[in-house]
C-alpha positions in Angstrom: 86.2 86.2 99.1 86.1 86.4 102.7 85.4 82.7 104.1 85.7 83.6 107.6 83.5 87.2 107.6 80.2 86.2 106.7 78.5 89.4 108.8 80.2 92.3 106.5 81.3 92.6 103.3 83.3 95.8 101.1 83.2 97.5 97.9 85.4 99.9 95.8 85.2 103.3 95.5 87.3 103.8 92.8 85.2 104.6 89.8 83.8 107.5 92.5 87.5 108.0 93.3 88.9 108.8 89.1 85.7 111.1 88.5 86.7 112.8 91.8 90.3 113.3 90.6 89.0 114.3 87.1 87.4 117.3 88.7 91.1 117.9 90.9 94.0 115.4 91.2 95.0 116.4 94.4 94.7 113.5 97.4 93.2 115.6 99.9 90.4 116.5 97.5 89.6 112.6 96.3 89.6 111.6 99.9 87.3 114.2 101.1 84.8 113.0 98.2 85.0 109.6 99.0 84.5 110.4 102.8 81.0 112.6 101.6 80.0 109.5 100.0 79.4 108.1 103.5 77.8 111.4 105.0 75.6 111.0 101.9 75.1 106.9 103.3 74.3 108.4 106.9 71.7 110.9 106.3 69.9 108.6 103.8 69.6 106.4 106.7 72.1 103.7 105.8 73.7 101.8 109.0 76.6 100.2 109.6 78.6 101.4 106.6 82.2 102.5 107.0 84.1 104.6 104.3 87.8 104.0 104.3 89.4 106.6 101.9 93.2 105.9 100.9 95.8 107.4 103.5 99.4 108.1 102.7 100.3 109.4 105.9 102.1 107.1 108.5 100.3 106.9 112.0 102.2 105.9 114.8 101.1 104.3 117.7 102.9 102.6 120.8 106.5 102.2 118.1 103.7 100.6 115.1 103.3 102.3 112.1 100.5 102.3 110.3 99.9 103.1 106.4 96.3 103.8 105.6 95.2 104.2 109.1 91.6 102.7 109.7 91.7 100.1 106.5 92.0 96.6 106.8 95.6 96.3 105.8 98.6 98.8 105.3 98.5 100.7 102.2 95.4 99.4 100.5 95.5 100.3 96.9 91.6 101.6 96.5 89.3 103.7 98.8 86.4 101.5 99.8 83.0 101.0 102.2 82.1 98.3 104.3 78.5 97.4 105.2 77.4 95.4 108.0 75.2 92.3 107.1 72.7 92.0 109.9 71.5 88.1 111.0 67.5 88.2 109.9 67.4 91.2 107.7 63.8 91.1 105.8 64.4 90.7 101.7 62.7 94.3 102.0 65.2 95.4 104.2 68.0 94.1 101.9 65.9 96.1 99.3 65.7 99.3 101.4 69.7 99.2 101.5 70.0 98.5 97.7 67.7 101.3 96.8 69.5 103.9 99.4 72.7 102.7 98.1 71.8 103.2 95.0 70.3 106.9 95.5 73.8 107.8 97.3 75.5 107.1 94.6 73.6 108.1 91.6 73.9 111.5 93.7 77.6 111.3 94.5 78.5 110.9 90.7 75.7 113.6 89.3 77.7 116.1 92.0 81.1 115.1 90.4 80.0 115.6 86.7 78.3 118.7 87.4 81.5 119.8 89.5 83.7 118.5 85.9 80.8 120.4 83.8 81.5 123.9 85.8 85.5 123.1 85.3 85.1 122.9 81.6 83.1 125.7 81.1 85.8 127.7 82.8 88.7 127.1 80.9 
């Protein structure tokens, strides 16, 4: 619950994030699937999203450090996206998002499992 951000609001990434790791536990590879997950938002047409993957490294700036550069807080435990809530958005335009959002990720996890199908046919 966010009581004083009533114009966005964010959501997990994680059950993308495990498959992801299923196909390689490697870091690099989880966040760069999480971060195609908001290309795939983009060309679909989707505005105003964000996709924070997890960082581990430390980014300094001015004698601040900063764990999980570009999230909301230091450190945050799960990769997310954040969506913009515009003022006056049509109930078909709310619909449009839902629909879109939905395609991206329907798409996102049929990659992934045919990405963990080619991995166990191989070994």
């Amino acid at each position: 619950d966010t009581p004083h951000n009533r114009i966005s609001f964010g959501v997990t990434l994680s059950a993308l994030a495990a498959k992801a790791r299923r196909v390689k536990d490697d870091d690099v590879s989880v966040r760069d699937k999480c971060t195609k997950f908001g290309s795939m938002l983009f060309t679909r047409c989707v505005s105003g999203t964000r996709v924070v993957a997890q960082e581990t490294e430390v980014k300094d700036i001015s004698g601040y450090s900063f764990v999980g550069w570009g999230a909301s807080c230091d450190d945050y435990p799960e990769p997310y996206f954040t969506a913009a809530c515009a003022l006056g958005a049509s109930g078909q335009e709310l619909a449009d998002f839902v629909g879109r959002l939905d395609r991206a990720f329907g798409q996102a996890h049929k990659q992934l499992d045919k990405e963990l199908r080619r991995r166990s046919d191989s070994q």
